[in-house]
N, C-alpha and C positions, 0 to 999 in steps of 0.2 A: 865196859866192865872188864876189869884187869879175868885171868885165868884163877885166882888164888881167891880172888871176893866166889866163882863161880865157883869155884869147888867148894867152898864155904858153907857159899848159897846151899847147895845138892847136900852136901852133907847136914846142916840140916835139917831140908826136907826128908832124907830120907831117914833122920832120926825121932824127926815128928809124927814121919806114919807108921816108924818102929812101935811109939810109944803109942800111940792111939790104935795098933792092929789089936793090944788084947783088949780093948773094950771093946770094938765091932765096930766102930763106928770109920776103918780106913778097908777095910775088906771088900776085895772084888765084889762078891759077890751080893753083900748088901749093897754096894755102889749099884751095880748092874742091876739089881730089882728093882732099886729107888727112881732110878732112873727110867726102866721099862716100867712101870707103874703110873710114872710123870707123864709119860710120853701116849701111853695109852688114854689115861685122862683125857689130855688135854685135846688129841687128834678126834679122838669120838666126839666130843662136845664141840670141837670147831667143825666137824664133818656135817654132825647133825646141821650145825649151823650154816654152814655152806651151803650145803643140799637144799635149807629153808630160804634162804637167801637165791637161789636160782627158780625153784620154783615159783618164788615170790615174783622176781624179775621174767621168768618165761609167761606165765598169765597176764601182766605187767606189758609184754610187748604181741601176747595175743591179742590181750582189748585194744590195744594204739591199734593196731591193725584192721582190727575190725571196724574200729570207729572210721578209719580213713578208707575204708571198702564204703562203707555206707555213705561217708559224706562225696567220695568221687561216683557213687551211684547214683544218689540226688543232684550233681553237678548236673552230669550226662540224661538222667531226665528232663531238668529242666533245661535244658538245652534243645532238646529233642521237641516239649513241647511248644519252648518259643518258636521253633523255628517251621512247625506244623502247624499252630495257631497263634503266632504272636504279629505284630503288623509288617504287612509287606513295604 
């Protein structure tokens, strides 16, 4: 892109947001609220969700756990009583 299309370009962006600053709709600071409004939104709602999502997964690899204590405890028993009454 030549230098003279860029200036082009910039001038009229910057006449675009000359002309939409008095309606509000190109102002910092409505930008900045819209945006810290958006971003709030959406971080709470994914956070919430995240958070559900870990607890969901941390009970999720309690009970695997668990189940695999119990079934290597039942191995280990019955190991123990073959080996104390099962045939010599």
């Amino acid at each position: 892109m030549s230098s003279a299309s860029k200036a082009w370009l910039v001038a009229a962006s910057v006449g675009a947001v000359e002309a939409l600053k008095d309606q509000g709709f190109c102002r910092w600071n409505y930008t900045m609220r819209s945006l810290h409004h958006h971003v709030k939104n959406n971080l709470k709602s994914s956070a919430s969700s995240f958070a559900h999502q870990t607890k969901k997964q941390l009970s999720s690899n309690i009970r695997d756990q668990s189940d695999k204590a119990k079934q290597s405890e039942e191995s280990l028993r019955k190991v123990m009583y073959l080996s104390c009454w099962g045939p010599n």
